[in-house]
N, CA, C and O atoms as CSV, one atom per row, in Angstrom:
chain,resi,resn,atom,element,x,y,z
A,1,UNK,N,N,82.403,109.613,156.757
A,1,UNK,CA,C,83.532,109.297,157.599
A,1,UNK,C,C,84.601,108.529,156.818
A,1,UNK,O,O,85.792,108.738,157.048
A,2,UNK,N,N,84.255,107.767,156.025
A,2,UNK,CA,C,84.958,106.856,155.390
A,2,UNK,C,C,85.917,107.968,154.094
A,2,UNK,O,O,87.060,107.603,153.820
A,3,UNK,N,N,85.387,109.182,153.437
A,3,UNK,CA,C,85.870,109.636,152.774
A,3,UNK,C,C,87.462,110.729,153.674
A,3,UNK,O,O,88.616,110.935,153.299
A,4,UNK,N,N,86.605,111.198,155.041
A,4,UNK,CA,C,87.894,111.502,155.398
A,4,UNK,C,C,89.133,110.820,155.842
A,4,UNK,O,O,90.211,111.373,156.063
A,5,UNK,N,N,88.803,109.289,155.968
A,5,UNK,CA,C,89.933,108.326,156.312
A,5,UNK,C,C,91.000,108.346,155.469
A,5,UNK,O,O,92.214,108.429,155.654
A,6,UNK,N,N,89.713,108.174,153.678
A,6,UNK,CA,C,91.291,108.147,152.727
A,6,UNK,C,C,91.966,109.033,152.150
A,6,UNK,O,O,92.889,108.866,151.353
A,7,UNK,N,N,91.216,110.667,152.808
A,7,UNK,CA,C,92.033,111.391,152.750
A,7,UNK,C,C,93.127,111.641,153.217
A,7,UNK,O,O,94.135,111.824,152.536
A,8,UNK,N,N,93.043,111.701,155.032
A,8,UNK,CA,C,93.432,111.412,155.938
A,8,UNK,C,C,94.685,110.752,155.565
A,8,UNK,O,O,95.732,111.075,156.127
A,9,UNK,N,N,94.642,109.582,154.387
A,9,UNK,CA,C,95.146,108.089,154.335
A,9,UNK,C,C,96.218,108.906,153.323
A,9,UNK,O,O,97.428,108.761,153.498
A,10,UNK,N,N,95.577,109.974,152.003
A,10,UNK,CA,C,96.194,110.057,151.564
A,10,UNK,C,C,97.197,110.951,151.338
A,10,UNK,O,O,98.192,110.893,150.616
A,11,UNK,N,N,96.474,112.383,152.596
A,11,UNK,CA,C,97.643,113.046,153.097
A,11,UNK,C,C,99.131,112.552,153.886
A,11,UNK,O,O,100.258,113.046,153.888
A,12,UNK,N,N,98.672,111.609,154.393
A,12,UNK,CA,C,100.205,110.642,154.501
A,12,UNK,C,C,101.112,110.636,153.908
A,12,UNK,O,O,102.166,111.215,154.171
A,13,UNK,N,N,100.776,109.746,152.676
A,13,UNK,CA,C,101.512,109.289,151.914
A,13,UNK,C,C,101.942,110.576,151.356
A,13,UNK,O,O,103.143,110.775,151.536
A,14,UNK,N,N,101.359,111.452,150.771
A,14,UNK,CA,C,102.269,112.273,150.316
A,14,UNK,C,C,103.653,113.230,151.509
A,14,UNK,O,O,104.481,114.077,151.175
A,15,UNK,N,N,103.416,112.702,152.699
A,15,UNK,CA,C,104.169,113.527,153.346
A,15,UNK,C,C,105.351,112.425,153.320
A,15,UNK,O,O,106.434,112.932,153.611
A,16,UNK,N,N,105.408,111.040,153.042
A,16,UNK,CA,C,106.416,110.109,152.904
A,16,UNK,C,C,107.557,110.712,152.447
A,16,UNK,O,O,107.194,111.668,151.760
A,17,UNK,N,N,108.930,110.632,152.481
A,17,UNK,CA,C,109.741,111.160,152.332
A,17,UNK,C,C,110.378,109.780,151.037
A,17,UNK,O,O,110.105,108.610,151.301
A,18,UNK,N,N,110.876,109.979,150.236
A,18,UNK,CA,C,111.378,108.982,148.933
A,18,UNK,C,C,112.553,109.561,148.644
A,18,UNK,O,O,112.714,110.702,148.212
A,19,UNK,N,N,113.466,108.664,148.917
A,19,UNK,CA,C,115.092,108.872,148.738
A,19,UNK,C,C,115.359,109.236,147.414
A,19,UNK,O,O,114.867,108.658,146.445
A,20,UNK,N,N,116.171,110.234,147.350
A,20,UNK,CA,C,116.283,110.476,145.986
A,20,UNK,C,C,117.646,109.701,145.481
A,20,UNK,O,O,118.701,109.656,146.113
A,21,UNK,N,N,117.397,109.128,144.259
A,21,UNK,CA,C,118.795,108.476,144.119
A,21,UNK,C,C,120.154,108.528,143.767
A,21,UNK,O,O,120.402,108.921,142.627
A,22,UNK,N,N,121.067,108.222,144.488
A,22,UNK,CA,C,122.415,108.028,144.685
A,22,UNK,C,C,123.166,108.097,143.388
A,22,UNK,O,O,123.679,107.011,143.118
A,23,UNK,N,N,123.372,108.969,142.568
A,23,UNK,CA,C,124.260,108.780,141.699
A,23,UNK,C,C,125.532,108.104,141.804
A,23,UNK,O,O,125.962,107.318,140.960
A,24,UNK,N,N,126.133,108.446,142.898
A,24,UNK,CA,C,127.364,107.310,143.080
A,24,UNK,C,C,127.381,105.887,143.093
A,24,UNK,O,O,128.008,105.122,142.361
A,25,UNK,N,N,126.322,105.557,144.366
A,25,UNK,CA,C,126.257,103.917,144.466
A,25,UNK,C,C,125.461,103.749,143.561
A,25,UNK,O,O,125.063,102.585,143.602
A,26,UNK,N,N,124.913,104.434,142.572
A,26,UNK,CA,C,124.222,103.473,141.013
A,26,UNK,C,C,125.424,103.513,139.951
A,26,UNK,O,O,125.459,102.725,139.006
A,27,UNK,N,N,126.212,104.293,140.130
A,27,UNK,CA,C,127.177,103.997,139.302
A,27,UNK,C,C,128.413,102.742,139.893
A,27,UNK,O,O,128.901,101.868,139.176
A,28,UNK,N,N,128.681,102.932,141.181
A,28,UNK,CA,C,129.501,101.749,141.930
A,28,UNK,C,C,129.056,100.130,141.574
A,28,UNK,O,O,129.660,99.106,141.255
A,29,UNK,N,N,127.476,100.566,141.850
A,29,UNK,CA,C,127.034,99.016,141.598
A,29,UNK,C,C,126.669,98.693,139.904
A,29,UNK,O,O,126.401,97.578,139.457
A,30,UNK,N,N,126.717,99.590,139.351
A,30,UNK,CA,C,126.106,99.168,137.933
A,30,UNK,C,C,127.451,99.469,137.000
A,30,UNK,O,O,127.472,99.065,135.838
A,31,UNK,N,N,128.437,100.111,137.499
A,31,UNK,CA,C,129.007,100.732,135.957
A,31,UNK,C,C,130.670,100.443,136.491
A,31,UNK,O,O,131.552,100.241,135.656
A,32,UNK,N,N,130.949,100.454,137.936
A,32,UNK,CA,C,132.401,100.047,138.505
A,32,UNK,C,C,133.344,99.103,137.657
A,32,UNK,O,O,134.286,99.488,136.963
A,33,UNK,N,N,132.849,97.572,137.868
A,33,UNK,CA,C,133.474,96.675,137.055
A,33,UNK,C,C,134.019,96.914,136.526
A,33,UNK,O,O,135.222,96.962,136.781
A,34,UNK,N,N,133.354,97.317,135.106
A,34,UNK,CA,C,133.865,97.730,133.984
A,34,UNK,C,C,134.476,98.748,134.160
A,34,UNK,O,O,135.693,98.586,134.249
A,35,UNK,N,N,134.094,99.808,134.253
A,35,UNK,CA,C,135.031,101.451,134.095
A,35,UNK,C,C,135.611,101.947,135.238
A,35,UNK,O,O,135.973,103.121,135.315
A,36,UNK,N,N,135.749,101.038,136.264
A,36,UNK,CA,C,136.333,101.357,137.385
A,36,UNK,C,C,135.866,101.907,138.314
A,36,UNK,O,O,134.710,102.311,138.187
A,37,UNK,N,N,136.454,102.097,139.382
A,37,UNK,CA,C,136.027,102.796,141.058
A,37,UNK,C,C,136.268,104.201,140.610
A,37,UNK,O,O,135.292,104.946,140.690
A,38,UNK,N,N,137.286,104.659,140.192
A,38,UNK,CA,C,137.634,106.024,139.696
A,38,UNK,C,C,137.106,106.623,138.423
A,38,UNK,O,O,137.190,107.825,138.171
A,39,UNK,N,N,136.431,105.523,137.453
A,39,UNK,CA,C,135.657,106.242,136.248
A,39,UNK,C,C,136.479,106.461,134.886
A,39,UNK,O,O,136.188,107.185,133.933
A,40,UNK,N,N,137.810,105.462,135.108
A,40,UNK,CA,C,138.742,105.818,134.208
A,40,UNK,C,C,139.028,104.822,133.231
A,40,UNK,O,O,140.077,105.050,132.629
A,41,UNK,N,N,138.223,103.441,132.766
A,41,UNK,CA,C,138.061,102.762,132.675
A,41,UNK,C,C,138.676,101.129,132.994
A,41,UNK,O,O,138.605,100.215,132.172
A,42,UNK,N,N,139.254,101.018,134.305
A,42,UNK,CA,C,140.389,100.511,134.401
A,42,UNK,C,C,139.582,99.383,136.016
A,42,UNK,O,O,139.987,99.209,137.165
A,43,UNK,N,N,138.268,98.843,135.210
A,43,UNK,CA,C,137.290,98.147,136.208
A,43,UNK,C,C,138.101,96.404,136.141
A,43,UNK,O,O,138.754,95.803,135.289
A,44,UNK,N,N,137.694,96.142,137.305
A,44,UNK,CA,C,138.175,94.555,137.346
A,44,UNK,C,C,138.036,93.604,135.906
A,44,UNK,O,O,138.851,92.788,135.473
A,45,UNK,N,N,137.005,93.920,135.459
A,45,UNK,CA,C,136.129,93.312,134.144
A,45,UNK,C,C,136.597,93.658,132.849
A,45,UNK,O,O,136.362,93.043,131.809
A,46,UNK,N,N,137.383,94.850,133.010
A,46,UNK,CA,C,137.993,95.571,132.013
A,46,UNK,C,C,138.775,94.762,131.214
A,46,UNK,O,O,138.336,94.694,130.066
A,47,UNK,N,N,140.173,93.874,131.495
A,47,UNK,CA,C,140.821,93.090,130.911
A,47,UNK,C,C,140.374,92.121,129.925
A,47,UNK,O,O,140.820,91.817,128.818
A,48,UNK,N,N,139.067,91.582,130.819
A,48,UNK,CA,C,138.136,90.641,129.548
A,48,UNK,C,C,137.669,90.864,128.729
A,48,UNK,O,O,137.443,89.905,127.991
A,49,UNK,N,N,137.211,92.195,128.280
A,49,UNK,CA,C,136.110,92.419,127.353
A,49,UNK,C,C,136.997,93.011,126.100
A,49,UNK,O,O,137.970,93.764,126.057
A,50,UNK,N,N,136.289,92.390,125.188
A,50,UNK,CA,C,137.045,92.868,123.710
A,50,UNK,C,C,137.121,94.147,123.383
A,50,UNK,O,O,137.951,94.400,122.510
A,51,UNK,N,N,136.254,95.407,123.992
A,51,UNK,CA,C,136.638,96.667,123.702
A,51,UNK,C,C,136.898,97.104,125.140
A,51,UNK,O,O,136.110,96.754,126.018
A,52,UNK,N,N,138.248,98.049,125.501
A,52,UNK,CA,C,138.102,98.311,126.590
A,52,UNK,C,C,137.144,99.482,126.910
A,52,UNK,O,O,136.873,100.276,126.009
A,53,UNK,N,N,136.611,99.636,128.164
A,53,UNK,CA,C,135.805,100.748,128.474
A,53,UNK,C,C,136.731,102.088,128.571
A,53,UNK,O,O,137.832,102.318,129.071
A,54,UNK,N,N,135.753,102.877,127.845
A,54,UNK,CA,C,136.418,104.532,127.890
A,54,UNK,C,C,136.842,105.061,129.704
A,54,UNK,O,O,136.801,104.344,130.704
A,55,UNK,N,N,137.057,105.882,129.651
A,55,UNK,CA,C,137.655,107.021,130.909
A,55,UNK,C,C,136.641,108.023,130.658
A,55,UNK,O,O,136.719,109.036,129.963
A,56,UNK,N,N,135.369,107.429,131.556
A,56,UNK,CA,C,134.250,108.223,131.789
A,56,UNK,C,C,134.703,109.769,132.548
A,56,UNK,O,O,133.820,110.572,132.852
A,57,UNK,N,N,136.222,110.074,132.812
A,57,UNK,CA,C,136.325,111.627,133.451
A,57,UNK,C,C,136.423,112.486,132.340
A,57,UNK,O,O,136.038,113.644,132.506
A,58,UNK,N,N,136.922,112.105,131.092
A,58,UNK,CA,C,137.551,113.140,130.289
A,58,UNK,C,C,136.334,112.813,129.156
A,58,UNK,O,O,136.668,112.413,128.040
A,59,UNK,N,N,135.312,112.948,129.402
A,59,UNK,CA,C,134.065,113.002,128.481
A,59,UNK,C,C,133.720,114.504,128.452
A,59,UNK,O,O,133.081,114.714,127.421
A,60,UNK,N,N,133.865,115.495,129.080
A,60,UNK,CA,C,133.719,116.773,128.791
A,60,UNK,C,C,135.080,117.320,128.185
A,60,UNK,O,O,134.884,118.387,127.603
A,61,UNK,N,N,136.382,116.909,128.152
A,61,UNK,CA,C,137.240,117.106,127.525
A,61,UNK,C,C,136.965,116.864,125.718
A,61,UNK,O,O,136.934,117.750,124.865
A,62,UNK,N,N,136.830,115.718,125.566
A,62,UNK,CA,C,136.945,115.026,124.247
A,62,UNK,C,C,135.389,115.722,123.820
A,62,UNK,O,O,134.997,115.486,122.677
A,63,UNK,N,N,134.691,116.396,124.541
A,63,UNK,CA,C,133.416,117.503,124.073
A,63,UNK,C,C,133.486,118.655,123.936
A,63,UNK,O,O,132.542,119.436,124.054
A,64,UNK,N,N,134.935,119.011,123.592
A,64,UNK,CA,C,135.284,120.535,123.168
A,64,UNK,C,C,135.168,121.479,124.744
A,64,UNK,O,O,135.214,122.706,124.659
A,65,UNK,N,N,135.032,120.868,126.028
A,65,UNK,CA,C,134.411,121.586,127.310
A,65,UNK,C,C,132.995,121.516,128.192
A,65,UNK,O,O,132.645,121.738,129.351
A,66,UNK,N,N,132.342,121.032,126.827
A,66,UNK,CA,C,131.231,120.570,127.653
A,66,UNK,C,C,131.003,119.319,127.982
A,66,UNK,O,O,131.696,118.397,127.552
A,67,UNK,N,N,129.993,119.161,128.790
A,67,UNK,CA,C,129.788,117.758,129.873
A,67,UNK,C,C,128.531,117.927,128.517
A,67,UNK,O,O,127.828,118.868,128.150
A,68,UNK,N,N,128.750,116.085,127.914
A,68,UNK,CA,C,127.742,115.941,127.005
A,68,UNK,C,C,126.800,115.323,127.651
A,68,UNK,O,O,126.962,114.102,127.662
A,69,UNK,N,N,125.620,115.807,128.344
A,69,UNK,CA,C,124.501,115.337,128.508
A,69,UNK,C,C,123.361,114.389,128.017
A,69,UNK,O,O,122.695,113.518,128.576
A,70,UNK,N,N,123.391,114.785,127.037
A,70,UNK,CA,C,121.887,114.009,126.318
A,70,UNK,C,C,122.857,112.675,126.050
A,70,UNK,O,O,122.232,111.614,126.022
A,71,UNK,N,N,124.330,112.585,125.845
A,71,UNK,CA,C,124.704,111.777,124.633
A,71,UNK,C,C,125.334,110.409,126.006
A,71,UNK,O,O,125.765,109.290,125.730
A,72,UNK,N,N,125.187,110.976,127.338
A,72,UNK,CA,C,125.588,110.177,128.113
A,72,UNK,C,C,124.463,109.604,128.754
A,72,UNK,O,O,124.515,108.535,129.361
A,73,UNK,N,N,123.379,110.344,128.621
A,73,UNK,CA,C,121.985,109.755,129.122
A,73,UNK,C,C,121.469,108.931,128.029
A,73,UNK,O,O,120.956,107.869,128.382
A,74,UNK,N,N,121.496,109.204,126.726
A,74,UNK,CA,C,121.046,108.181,125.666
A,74,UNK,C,C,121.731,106.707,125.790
A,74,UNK,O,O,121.169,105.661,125.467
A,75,UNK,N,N,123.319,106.843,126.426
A,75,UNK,CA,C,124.550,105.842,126.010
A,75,UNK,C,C,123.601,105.041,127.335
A,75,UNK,O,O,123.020,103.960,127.232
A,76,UNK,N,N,123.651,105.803,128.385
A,76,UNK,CA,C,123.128,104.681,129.468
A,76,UNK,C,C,121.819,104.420,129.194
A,76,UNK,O,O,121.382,103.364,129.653
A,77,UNK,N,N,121.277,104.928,128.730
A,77,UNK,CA,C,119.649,104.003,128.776
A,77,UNK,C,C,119.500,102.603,127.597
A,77,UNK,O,O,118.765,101.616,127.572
A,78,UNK,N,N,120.799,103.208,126.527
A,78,UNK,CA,C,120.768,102.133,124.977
A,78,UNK,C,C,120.020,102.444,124.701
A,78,UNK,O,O,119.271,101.485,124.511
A,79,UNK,N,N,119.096,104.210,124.268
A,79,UNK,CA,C,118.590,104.527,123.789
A,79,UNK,C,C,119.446,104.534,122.170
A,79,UNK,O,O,119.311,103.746,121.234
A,80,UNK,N,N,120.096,105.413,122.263
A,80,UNK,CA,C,121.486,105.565,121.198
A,80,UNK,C,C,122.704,105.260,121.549
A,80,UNK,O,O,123.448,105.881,122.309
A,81,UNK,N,N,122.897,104.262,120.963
A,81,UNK,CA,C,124.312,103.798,120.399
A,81,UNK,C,C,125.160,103.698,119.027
A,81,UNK,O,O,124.400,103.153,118.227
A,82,UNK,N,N,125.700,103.821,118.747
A,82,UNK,CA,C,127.132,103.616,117.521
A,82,UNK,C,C,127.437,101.835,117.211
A,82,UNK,O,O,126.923,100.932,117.871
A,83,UNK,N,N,127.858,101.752,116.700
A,83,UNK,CA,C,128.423,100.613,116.451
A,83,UNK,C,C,130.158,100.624,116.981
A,83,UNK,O,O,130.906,99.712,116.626
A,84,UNK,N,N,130.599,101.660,117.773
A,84,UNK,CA,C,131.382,101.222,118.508
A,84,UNK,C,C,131.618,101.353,120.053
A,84,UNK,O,O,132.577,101.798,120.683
A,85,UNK,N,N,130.566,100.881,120.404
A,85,UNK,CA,C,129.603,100.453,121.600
A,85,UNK,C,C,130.007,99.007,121.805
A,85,UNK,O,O,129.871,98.198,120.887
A,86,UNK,N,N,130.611,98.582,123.252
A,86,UNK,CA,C,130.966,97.019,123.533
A,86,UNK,C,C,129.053,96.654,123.408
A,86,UNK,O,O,128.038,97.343,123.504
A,87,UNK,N,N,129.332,95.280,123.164
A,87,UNK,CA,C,127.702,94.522,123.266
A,87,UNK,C,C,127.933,93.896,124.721
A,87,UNK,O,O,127.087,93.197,125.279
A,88,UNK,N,N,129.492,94.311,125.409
A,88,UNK,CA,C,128.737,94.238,127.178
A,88,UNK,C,C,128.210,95.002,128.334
A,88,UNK,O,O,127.923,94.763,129.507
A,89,UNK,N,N,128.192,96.491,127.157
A,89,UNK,CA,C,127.393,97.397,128.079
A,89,UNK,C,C,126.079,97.304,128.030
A,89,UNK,O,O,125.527,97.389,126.933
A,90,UNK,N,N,125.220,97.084,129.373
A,90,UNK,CA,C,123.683,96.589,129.229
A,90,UNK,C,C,122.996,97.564,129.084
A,90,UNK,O,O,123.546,98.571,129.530
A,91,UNK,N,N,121.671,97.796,128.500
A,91,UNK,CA,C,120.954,98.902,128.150
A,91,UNK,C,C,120.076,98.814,129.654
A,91,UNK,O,O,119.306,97.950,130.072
A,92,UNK,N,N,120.381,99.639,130.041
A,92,UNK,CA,C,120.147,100.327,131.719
A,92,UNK,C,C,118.419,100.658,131.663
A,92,UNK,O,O,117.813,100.359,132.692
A,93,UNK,N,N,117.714,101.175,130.676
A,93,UNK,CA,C,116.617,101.534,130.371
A,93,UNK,C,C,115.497,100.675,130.371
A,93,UNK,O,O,114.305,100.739,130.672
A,94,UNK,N,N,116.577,99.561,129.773
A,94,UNK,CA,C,115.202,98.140,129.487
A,94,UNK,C,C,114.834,98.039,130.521
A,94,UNK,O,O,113.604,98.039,130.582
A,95,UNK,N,N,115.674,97.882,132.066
A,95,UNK,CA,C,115.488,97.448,133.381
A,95,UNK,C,C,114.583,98.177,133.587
A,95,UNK,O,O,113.611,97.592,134.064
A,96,UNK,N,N,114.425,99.534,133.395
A,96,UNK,CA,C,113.829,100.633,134.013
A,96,UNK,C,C,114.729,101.536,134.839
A,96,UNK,O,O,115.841,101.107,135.150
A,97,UNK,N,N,114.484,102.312,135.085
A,97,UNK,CA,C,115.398,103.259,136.034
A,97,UNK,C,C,114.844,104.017,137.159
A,97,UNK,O,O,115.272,105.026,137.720
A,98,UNK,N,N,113.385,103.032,137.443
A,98,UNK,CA,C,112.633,104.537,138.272
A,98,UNK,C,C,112.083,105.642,138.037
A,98,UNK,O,O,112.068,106.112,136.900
A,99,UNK,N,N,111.398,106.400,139.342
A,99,UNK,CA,C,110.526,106.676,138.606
A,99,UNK,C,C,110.872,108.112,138.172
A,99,UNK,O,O,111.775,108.695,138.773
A,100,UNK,N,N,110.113,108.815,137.015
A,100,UNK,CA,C,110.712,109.922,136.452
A,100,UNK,C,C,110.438,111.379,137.151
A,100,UNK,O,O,109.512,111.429,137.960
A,101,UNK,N,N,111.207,112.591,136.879
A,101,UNK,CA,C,111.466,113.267,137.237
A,101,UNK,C,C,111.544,114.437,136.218
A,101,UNK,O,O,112.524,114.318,135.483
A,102,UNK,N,N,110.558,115.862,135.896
A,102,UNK,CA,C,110.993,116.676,134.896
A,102,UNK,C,C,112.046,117.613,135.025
A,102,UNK,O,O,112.393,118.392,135.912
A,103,UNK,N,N,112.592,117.226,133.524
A,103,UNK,CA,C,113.859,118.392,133.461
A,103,UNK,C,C,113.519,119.435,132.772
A,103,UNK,O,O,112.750,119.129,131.861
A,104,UNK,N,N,113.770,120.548,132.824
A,104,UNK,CA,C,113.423,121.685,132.450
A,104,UNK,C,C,114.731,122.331,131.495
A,104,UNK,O,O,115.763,122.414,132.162
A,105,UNK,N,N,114.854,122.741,130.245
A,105,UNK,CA,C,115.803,123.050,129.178
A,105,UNK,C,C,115.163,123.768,128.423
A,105,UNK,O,O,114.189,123.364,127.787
A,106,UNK,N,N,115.726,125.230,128.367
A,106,UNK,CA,C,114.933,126.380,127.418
A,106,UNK,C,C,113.002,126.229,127.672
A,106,UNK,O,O,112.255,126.634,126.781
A,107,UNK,N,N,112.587,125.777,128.624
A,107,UNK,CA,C,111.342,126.350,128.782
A,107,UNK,C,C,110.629,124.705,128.307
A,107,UNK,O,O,109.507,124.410,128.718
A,108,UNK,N,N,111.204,124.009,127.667
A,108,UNK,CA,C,110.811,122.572,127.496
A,108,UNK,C,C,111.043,121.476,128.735
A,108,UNK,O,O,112.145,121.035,129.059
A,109,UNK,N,N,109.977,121.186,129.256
A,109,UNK,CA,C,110.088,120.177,130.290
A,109,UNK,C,C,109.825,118.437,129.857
A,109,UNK,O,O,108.762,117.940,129.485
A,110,UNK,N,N,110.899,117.880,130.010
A,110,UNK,CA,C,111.418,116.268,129.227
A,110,UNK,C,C,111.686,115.404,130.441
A,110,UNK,O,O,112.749,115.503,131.053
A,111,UNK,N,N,110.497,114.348,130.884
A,111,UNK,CA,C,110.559,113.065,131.713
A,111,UNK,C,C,111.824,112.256,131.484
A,111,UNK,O,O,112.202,111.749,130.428
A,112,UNK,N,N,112.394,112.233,132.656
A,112,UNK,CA,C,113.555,111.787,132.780
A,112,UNK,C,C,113.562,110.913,134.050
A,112,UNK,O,O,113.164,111.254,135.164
A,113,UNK,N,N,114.181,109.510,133.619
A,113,UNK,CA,C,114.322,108.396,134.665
A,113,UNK,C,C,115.392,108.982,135.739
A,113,UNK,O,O,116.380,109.512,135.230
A,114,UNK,N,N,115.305,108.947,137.647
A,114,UNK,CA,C,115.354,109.995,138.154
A,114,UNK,C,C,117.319,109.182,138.680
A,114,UNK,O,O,118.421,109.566,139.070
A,115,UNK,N,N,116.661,108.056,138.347
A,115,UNK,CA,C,118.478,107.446,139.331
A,115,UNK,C,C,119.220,107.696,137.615
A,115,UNK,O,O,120.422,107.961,137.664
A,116,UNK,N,N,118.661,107.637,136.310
A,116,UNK,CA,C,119.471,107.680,135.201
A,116,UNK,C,C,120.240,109.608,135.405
A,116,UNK,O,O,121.413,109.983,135.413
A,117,UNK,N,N,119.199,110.234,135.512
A,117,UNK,CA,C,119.792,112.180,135.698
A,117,UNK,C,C,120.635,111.697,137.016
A,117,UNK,O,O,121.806,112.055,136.895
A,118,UNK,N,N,120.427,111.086,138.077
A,118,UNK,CA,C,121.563,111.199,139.216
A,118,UNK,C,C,123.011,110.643,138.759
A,118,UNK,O,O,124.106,111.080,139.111
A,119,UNK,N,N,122.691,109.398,137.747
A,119,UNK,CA,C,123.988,108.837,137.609
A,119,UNK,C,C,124.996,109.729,136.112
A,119,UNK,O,O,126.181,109.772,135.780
A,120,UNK,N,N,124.026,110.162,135.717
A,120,UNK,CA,C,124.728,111.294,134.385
A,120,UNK,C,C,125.426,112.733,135.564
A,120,UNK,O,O,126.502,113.318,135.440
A,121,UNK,N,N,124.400,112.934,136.584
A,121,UNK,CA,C,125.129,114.158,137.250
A,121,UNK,C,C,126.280,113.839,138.105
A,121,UNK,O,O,127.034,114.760,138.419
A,122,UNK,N,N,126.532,112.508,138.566
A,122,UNK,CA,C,127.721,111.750,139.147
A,122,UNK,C,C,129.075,111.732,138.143
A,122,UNK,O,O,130.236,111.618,138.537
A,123,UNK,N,N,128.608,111.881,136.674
A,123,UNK,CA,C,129.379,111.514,135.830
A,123,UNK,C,C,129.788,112.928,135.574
A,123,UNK,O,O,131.015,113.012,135.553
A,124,UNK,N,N,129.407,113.644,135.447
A,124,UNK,CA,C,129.434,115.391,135.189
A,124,UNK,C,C,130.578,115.733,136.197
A,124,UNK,O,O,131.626,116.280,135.855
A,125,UNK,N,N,130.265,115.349,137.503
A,125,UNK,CA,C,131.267,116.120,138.775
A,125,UNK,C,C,132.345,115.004,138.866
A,125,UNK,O,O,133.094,115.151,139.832
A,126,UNK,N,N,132.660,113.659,137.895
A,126,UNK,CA,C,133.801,113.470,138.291
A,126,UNK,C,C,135.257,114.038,136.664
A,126,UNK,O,O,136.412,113.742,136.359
A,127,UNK,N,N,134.418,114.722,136.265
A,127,UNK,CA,C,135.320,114.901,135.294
A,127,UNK,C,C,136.735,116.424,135.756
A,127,UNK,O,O,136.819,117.322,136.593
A,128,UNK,N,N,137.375,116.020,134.869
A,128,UNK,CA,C,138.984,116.069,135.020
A,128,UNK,C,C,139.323,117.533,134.016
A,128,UNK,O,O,140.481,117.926,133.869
């Protein structure tokens, strides 16, 4: 009896429904300041900081057309950075980002933090 309880227990949980996350309000609350409400880099915070923040719309422009993926998911996690990278953009990754999610590319499937792919695909649809 006891084994069908935690089945019982654990067919539940999997029927739980888990919000998938908000690319917008993770970018509003984490990335606004600085690069603005519009993504153009022109955030309240902007004036202070010794490098100003880029114009996160025209990142598929300045990529020959494409929306650079890997290179905007590396930038937010502070996986990879340049040395002309402000030291007040926080590495988003250390925090964690939740939990992961596989992406699928040419038949290779790559764990990916699931609010980091929402806030790169937020960044994808506001470009110009």
């Amino acid at each position: 009896m006891k084994t069908l309880s935690i089945i019982a227990a654990l067919s539940l949980t999997a029927c739980i429904d888990v919000p998938e996350p908000d690319g917008k309000q993770a970018f509003m609350e984490n990335c606004a300041s600085c690069h603005g409400f519009d993504a153009k880099g022109t955030g309240e915070m902007a004036d202070i900081l010794i490098k100003m923040p880029p114009d996160l719309t025209t990142l598929t422009q300045r990529n020959g057309g494409v929306f650079p993926t890997v290179y905007v998911m590396s930038t937010i996690d502070g996986y990879s950075r340049k040395d002309h990278f402000s030291g007040a953009m926080p590495e988003f990754g250390a925090a964690g980002l939740g939990e992961t999610v596989i992406v699928e590319k040419d038949g290779i499937g790559t764990p990916v933090p699931a609010e980091l792919l929402a806030l790169t695909e937020y960044l994808e649809g506001v470009q110009r």
